[in-house]
DSSP file (Angstrom, degrees, kcal/mol; ACC not computed):
  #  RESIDUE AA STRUCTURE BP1 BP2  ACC     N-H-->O    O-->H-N    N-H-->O    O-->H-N    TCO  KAPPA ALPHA  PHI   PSI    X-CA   Y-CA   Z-CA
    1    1 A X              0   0    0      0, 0.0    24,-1.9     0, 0.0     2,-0.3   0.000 360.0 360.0 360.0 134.0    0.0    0.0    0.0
    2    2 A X  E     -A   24   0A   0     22,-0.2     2,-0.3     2,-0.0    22,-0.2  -0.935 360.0-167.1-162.4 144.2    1.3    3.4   -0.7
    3    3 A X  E     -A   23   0A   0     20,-1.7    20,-2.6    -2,-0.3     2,-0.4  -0.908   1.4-165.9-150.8 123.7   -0.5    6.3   -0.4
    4    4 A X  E     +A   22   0A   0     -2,-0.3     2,-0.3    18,-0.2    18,-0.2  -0.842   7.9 179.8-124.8 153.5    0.4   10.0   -1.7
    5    5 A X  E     -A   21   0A   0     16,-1.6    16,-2.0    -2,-0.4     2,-0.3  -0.933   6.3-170.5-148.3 137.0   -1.2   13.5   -0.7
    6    6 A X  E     -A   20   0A   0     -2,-0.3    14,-0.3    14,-0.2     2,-0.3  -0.929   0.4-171.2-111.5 156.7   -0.6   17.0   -1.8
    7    7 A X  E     -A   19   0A   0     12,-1.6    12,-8.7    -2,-0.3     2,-0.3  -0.878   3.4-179.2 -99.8 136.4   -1.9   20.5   -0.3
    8    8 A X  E     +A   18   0A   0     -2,-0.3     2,-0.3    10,-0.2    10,-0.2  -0.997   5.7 170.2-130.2 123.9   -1.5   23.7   -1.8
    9    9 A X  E     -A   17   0A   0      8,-4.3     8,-1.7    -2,-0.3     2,-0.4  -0.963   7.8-176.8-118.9 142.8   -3.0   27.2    0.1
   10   10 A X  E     -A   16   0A   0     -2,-0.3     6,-0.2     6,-0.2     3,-0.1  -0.983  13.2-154.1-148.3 144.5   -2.2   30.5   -1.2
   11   11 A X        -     0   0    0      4,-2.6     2,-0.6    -2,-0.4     3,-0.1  -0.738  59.5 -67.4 -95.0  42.0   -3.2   33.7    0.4
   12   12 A X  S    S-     0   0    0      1,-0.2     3,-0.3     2,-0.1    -1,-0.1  -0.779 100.5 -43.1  84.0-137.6   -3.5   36.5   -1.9
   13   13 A X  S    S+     0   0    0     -2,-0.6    -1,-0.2     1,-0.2     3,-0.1  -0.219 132.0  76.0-117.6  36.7    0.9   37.3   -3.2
   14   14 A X  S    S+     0   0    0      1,-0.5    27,-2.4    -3,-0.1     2,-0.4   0.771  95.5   9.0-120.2 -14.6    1.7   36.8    0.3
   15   15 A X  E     + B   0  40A   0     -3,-0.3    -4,-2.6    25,-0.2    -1,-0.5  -0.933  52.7 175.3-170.2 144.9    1.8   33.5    1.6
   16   16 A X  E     -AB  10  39A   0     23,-1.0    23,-2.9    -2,-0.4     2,-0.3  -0.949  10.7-159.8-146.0 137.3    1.5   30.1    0.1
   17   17 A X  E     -AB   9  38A   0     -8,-1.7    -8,-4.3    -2,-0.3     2,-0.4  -0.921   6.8-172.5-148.7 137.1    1.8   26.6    1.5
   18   18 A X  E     +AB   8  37A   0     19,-2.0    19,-1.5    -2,-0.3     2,-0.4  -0.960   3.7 179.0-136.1 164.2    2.4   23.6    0.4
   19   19 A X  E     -AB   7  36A   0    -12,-8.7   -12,-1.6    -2,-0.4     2,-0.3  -0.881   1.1-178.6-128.6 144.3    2.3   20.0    2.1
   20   20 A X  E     -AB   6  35A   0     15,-2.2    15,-4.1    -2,-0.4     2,-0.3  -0.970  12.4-175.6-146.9 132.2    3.0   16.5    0.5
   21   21 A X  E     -AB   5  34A   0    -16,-2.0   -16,-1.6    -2,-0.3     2,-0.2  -0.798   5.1-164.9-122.0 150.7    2.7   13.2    2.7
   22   22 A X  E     -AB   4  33A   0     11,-1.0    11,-2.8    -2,-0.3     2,-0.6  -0.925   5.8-162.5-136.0 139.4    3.4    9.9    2.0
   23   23 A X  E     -AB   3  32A   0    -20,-2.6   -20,-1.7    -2,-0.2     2,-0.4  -0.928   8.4-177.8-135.2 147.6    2.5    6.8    3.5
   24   24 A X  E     -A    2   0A   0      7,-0.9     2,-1.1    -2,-0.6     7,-0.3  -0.982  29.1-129.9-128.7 119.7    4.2    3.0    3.0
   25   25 A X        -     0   0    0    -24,-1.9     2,-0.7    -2,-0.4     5,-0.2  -0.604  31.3-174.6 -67.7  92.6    3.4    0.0    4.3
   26   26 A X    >   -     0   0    0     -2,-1.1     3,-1.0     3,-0.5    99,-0.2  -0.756  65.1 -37.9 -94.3  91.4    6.6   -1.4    5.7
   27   27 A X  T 3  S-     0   0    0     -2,-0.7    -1,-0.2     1,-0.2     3,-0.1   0.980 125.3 -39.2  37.8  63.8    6.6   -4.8    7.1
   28   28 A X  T 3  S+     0   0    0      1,-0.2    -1,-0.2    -3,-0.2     2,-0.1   0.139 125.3  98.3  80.7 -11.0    3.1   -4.5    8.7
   29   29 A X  S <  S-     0   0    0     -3,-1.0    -3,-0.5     1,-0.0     2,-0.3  -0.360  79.9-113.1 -95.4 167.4    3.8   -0.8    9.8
   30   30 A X        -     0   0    0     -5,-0.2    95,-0.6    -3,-0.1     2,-0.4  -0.833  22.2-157.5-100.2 151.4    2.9    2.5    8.3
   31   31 A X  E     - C   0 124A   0     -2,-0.3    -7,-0.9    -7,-0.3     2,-0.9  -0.994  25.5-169.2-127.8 109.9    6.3    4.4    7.0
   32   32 A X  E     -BC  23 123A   0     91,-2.2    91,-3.2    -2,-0.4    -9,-0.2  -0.765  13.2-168.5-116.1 112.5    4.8    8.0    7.1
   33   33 A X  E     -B   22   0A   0    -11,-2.8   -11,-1.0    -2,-0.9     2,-0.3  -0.471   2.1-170.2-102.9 178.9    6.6   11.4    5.5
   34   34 A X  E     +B   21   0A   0    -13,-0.2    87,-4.0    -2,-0.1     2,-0.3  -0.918   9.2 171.3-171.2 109.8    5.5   14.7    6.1
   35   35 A X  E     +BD  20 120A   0    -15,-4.1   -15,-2.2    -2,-0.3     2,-0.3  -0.984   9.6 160.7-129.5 139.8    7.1   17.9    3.8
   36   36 A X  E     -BD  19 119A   0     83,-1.7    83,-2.0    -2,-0.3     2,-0.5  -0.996  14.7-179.6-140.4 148.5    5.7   20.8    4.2
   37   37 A X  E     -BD  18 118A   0    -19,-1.5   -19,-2.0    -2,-0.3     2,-0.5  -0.918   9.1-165.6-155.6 140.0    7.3   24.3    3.3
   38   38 A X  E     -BD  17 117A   0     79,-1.0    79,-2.1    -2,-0.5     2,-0.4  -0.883   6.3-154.2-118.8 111.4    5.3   27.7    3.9
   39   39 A X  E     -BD  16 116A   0    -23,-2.9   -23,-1.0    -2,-0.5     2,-0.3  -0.565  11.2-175.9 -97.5 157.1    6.5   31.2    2.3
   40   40 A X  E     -BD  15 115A   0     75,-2.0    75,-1.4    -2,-0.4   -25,-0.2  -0.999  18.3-175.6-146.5 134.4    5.7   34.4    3.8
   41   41 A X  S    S+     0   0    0    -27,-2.4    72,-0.3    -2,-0.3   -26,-0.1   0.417  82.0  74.3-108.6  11.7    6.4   38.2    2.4
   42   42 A X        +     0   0    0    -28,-0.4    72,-0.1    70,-0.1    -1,-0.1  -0.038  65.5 154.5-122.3  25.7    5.2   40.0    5.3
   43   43 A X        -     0   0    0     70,-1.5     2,-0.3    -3,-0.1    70,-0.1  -0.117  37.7-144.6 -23.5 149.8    8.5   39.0    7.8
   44   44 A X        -     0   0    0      0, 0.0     4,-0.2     0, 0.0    -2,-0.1  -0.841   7.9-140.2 -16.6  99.3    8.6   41.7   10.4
   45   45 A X  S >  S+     0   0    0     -2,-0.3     3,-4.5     2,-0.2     4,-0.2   0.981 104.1  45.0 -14.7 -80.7   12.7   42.2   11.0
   46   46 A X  T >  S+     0   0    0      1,-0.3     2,-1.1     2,-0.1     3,-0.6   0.870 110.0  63.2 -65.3 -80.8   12.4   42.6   15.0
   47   47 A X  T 3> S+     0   0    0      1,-0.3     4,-2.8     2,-0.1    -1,-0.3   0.280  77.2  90.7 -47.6 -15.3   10.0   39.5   14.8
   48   48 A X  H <> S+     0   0    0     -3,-4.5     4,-1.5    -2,-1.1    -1,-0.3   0.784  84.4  43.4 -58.9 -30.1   12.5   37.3   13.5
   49   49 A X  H <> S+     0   0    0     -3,-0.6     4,-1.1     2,-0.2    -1,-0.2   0.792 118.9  47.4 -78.4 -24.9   13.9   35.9   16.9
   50   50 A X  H >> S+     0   0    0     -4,-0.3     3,-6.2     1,-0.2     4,-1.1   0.896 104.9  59.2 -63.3 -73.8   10.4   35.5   18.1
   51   51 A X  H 3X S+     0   0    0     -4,-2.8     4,-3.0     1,-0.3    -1,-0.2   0.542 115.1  29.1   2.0 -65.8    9.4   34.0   15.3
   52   52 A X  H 3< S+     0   0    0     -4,-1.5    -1,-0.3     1,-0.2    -2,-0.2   0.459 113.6  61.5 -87.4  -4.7   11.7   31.1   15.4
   53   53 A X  H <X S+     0   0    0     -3,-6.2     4,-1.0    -4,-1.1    -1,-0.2   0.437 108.0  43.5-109.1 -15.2   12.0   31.0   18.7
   54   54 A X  H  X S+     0   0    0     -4,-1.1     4,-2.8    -3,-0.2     3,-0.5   0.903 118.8  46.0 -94.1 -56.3    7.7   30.3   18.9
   55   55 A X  H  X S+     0   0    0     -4,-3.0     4,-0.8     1,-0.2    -2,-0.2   0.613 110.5  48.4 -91.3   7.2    8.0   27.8   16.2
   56   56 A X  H  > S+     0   0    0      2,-0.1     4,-4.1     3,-0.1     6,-0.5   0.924 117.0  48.7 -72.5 -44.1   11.2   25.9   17.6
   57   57 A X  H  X S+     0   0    0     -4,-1.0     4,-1.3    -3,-0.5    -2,-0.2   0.893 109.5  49.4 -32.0 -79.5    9.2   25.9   20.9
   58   58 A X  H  < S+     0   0    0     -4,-2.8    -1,-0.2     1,-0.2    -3,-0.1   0.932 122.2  34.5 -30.8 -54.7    5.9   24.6   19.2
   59   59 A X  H  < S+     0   0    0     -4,-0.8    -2,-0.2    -5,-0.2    -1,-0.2   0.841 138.6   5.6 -86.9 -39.2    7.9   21.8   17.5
   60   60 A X  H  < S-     0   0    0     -4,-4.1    -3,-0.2     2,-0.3    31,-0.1   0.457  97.4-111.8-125.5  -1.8   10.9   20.4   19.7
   61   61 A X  S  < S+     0   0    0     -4,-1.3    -4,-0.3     1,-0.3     2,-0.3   0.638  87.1 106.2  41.0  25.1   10.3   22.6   23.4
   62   62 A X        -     0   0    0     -6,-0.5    -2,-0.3    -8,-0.0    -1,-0.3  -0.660  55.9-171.5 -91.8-171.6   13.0   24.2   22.9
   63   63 A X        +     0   0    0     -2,-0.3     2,-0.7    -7,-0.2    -7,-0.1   0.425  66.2  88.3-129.2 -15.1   13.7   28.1   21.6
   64   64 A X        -     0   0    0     -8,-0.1    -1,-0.2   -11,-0.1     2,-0.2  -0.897  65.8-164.7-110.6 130.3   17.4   28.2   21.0
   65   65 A X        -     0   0    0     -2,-0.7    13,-0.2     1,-0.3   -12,-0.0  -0.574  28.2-104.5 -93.6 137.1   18.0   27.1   17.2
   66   66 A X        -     0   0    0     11,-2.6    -1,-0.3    -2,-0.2     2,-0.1  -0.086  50.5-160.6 -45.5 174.4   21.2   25.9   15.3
   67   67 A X        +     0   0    0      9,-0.2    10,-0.2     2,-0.0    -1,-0.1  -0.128  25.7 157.9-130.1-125.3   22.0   29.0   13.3
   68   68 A X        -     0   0    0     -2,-0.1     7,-1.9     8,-0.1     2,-0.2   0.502  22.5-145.1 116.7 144.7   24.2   29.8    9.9
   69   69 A X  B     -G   74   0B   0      5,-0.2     5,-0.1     1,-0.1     2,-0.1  -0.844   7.3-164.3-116.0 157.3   24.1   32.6    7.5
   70   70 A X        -     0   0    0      3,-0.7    -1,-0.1    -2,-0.2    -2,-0.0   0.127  45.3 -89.9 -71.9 179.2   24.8   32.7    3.6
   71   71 A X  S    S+     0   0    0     -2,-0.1    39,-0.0     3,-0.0     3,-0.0   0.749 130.8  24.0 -54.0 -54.9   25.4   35.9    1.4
   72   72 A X  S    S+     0   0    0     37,-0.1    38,-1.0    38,-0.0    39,-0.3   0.419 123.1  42.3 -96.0 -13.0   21.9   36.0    0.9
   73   73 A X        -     0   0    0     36,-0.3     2,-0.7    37,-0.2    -3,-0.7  -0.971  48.9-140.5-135.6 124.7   20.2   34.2    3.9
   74   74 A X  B     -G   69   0B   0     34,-0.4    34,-0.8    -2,-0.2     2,-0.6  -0.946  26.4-163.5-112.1 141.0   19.7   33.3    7.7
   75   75 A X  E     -E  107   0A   0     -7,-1.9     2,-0.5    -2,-0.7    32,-0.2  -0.945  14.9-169.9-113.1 136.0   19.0   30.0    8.4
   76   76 A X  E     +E  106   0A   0     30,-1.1    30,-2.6    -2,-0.6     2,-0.2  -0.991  21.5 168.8-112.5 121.0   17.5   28.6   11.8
   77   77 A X  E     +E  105   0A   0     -2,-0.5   -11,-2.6   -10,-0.2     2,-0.3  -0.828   7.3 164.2-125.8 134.5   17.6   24.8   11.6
   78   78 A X  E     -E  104   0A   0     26,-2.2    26,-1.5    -2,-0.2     2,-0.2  -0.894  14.0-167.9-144.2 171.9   16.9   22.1   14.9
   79   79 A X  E     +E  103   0A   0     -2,-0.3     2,-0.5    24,-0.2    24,-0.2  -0.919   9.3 172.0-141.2 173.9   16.3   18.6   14.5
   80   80 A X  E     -E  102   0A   0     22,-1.4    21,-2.0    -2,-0.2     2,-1.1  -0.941  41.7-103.9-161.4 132.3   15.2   16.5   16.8
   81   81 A X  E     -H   92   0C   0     11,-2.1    11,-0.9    -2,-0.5     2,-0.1  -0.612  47.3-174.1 -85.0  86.9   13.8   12.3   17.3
   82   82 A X  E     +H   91   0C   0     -2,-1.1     2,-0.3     9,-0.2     9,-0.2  -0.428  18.3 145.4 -71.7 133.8    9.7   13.1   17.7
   83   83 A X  E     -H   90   0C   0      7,-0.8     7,-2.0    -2,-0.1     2,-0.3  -0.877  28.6-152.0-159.6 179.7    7.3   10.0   18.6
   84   84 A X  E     -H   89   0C   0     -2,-0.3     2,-0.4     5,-0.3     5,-0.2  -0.889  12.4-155.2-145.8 145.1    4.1   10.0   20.8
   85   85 A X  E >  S-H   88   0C   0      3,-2.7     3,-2.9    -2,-0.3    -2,-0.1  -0.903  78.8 -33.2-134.7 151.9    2.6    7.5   22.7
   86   86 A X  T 3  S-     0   0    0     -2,-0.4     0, 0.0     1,-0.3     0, 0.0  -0.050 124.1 -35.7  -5.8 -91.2   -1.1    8.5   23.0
   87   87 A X  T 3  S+     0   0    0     -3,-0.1     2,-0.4     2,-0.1    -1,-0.3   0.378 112.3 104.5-130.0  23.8   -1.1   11.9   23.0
   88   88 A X  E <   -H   85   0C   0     -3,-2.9    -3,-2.7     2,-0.0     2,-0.4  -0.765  56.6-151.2 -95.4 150.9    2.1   12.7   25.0
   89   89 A X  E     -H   84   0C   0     -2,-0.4     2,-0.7    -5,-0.2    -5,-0.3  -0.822  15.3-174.1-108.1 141.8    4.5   13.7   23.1
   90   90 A X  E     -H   83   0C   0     -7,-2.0    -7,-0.8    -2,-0.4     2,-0.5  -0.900   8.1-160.7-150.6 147.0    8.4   13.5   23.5
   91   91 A X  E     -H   82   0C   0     -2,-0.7     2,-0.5    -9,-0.2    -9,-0.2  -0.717   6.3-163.3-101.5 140.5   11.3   14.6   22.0
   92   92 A X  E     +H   81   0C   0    -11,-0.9   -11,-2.1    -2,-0.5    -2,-0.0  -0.991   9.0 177.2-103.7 120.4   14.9   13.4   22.2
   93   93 A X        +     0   0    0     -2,-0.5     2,-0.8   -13,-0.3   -14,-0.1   0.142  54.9  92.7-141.3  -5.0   17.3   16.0   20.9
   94   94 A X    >>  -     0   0    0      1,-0.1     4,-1.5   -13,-0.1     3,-1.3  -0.801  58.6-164.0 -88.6 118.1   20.8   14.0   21.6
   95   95 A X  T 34 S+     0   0    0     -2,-0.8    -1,-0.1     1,-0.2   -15,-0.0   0.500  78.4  79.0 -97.7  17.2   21.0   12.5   18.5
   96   96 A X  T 34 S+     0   0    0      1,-0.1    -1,-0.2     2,-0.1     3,-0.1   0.754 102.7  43.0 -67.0 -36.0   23.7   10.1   20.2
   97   97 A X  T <4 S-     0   0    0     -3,-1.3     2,-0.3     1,-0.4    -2,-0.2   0.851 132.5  -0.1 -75.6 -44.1   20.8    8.7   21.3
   98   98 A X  S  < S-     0   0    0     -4,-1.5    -1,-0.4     0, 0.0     2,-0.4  -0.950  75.9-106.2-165.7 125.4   18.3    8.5   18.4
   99   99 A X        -     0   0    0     -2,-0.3    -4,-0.1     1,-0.2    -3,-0.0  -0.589  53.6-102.0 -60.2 112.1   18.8    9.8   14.2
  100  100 A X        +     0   0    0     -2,-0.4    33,-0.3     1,-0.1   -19,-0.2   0.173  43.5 178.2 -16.8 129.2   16.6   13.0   14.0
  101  101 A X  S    S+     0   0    0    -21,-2.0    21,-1.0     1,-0.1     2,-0.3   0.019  71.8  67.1-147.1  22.8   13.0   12.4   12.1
  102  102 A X  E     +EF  80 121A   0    -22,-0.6   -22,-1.4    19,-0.2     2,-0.3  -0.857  63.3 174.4-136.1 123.9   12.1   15.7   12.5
  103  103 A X  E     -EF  79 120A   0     17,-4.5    17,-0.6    -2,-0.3   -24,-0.2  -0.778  10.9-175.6-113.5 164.5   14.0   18.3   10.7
  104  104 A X  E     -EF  78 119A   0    -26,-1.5   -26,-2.2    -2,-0.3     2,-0.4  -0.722   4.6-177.4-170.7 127.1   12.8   22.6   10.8
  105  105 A X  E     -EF  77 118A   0     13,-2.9    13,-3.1   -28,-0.2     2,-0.6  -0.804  22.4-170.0-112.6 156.5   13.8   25.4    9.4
  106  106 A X  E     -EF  76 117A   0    -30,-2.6   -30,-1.1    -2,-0.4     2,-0.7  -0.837  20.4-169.2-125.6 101.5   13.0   29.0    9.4
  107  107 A X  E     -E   75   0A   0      9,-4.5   -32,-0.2    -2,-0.6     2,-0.1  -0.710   2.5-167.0-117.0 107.2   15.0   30.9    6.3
  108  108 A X        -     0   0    0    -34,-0.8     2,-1.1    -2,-0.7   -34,-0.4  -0.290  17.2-130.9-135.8 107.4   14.8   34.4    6.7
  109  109 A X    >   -     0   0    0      5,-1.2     3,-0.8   -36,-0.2   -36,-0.3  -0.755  10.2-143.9 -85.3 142.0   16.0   36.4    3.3
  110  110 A X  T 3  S+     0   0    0     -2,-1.1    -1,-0.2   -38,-1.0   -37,-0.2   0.470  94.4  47.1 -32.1 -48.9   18.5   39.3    3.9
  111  111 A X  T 3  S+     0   0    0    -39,-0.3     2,-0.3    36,-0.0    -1,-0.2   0.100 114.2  12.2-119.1  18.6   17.2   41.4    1.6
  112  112 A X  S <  S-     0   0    0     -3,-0.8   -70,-0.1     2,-0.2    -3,-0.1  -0.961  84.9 -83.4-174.4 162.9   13.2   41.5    1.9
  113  113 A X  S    S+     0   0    0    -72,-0.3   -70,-1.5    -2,-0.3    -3,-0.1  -0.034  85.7 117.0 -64.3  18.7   10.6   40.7    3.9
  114  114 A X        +     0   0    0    -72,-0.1    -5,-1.2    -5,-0.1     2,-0.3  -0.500  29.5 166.4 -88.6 169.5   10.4   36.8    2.6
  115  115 A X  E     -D   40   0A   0    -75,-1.4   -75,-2.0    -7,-0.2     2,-0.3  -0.896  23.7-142.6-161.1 178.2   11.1   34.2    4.9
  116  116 A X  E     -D   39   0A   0     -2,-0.3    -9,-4.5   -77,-0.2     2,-0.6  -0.945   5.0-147.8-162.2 131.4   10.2   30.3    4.3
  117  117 A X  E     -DF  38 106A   0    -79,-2.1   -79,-1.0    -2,-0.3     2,-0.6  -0.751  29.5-177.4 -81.8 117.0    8.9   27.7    7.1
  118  118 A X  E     +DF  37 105A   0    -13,-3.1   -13,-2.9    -2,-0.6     2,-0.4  -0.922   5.3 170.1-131.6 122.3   10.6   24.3    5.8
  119  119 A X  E     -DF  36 104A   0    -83,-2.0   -83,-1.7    -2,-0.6     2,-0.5  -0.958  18.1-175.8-140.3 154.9    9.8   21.0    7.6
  120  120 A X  E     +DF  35 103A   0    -17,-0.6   -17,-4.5    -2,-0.4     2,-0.3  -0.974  11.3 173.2-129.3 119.9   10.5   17.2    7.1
  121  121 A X  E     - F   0 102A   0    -87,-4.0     2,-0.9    -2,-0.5   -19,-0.2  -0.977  10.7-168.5-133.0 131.5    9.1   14.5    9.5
  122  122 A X        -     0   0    0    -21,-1.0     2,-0.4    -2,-0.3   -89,-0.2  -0.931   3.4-172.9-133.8 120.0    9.3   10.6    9.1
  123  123 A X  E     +C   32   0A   0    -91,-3.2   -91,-2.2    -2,-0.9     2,-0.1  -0.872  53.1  31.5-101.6 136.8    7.1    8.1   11.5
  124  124 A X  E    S-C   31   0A   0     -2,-0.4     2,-0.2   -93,-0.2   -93,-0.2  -0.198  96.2 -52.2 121.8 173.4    7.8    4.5   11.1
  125  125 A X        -     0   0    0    -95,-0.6     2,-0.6   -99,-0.2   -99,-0.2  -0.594  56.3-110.2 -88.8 175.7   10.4    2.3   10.3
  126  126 A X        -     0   0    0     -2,-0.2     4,-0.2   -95,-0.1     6,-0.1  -0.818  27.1-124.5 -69.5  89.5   12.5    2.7    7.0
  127  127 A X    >   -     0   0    0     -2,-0.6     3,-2.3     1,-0.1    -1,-0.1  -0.010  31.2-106.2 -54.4 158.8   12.2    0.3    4.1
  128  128 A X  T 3  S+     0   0    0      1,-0.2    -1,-0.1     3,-0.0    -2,-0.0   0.829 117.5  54.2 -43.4 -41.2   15.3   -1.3    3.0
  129  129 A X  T 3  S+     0   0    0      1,-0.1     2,-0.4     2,-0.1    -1,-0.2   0.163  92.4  88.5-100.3  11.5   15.4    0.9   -0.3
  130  130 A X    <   -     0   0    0     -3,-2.3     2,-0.1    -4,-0.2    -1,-0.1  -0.944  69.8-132.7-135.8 132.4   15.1    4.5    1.4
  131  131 A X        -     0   0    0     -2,-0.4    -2,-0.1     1,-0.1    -4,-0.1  -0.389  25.7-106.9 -77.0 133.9   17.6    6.5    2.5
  132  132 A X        -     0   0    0     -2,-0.1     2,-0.3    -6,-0.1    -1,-0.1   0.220  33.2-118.1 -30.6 176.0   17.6    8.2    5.9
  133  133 A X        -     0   0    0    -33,-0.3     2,-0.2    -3,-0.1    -1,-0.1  -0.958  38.4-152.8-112.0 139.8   17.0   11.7    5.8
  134  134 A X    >>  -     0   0    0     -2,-0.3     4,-2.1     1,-0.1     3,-1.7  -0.765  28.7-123.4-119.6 173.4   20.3   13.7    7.3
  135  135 A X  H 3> S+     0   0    0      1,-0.3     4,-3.5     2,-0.2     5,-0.5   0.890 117.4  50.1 -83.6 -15.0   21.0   16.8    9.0
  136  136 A X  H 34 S+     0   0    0      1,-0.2     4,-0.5     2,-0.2    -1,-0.3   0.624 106.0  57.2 -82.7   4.1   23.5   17.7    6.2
  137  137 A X  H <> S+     0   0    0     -3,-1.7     4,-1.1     2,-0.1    -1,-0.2   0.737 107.3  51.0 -88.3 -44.2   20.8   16.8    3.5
  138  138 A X  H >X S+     0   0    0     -4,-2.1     4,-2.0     2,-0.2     3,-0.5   0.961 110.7  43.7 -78.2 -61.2   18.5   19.4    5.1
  139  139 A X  H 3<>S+     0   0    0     -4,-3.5     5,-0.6    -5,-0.3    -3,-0.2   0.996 107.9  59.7 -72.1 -42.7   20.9   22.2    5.2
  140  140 A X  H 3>5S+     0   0    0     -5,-0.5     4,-1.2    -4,-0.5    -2,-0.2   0.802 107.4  46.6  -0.2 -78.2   21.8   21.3    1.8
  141  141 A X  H <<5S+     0   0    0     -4,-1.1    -2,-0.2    -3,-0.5    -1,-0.1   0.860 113.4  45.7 -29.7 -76.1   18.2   22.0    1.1
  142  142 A X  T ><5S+     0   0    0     -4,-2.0     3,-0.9     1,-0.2     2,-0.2   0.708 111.7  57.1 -55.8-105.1   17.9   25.6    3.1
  143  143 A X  T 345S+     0   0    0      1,-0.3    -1,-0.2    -4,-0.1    -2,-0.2   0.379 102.1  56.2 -19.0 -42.3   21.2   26.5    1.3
  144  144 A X  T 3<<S+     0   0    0     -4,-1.2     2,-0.7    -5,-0.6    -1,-0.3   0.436  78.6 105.8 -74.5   6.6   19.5   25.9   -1.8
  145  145 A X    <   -     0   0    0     -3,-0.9     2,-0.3    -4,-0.1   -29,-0.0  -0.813  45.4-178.0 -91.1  96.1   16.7   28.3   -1.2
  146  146 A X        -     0   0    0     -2,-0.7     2,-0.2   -37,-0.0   -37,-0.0  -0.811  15.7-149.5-143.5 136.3   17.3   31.4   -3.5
  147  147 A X        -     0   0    0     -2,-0.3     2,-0.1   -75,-0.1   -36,-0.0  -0.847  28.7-112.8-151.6 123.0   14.4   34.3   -2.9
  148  148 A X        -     0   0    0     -2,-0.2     3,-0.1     1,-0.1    -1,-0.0  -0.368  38.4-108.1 -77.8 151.5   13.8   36.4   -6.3
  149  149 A X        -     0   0    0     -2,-0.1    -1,-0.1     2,-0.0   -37,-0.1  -0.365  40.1 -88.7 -78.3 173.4   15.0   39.9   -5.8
  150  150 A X        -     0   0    0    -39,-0.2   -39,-0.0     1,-0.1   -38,-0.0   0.070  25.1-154.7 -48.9-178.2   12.3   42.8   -5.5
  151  151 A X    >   -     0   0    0     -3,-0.1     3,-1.3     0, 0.0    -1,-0.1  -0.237  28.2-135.8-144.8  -1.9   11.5   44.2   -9.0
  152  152 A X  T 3  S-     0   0    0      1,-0.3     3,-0.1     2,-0.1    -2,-0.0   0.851  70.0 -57.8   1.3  84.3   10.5   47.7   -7.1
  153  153 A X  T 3  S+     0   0    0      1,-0.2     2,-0.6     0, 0.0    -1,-0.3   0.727  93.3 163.4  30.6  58.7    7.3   47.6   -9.4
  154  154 A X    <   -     0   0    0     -3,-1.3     2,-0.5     2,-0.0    -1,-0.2  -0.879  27.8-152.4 -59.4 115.6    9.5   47.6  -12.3
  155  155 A X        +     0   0    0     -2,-0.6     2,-0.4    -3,-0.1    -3,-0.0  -0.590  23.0 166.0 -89.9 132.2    7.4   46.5  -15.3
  156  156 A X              0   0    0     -2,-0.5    -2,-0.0     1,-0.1     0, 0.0  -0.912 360.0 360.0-152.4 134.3    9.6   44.7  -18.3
  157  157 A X              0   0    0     -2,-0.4    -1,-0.1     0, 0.0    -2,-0.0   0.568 360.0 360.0-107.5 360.0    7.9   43.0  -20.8
């Protein structure tokens, strides 16, 4: 059994999201992915630390974020091993302990008000024929994230 979903919402030219799931039946188990990545042009500057600091909070209960900047970019990354048993939740965040399945990023453009929400989560085990997800795969990913410059209502046809 395998089992695909997309959602797409877009909010007038200011914010768009979209989410893609998948689910695999792995030796009796569900193998479930979860990408979801949400743009916003209407960043607040001074709001950035909140910002990342509410949705690090939300995701892992912590606030304080990996960091790195670019030329072009800030990125705030954590990752983190997420599971539930009924509806408590817990995280593990020594990844000595347990490989990350929950990856998040916040990437914050430099030069404008854009920002992008990026997360990746995988429940279940792995089938044989898919490769982990790693944390150097994910900032890969943010690295790759290139935010079109302003046009300041330049028209060109």
């Amino acid at each position: 059994m395998h089992e695909n979903n997309q959602q797409y919402v877009r909010d007038g030219n200011f914010y768009e999201r979209w989410r893609a799931s998948s689910i695999k039946k792995y030796e009796g188990e569900n193998q479930i992915n979860n990408i979801q990545a949400t743009f916003s042009e209407a960043r607040k500057q001074e709001n950035e630390e909140f910002s990342v600091s509410s949705l690090l909070k939300r995701r892992f209960n912590v606030s304080k974020p990996e960091k790195l900047e670019t030329d072009e970019v800030r990125i705030y990354y954590q990752s983190a091993y997420i599971y539930f048993r009924g509806t408590d939740k817990y995280v593990i965040d020594d990844k000595s302990k347990h490989a990350p399945n929950t990856y998040v990023a916040y990437v914050a453009d430099k030069n404008s008000k854009k920002v992008i929400q990026l997360s990746f989560d995988s429940i279940g085990e792995r089938s044989d024929n898919s490769e982990p997800i790693t944390e150097e795969w994910f900032i890969k990913l943010c690295k790759s994230i290139h935010f079109n410059k302003p046009n300041n209502g330049d028209v060109r046809g």
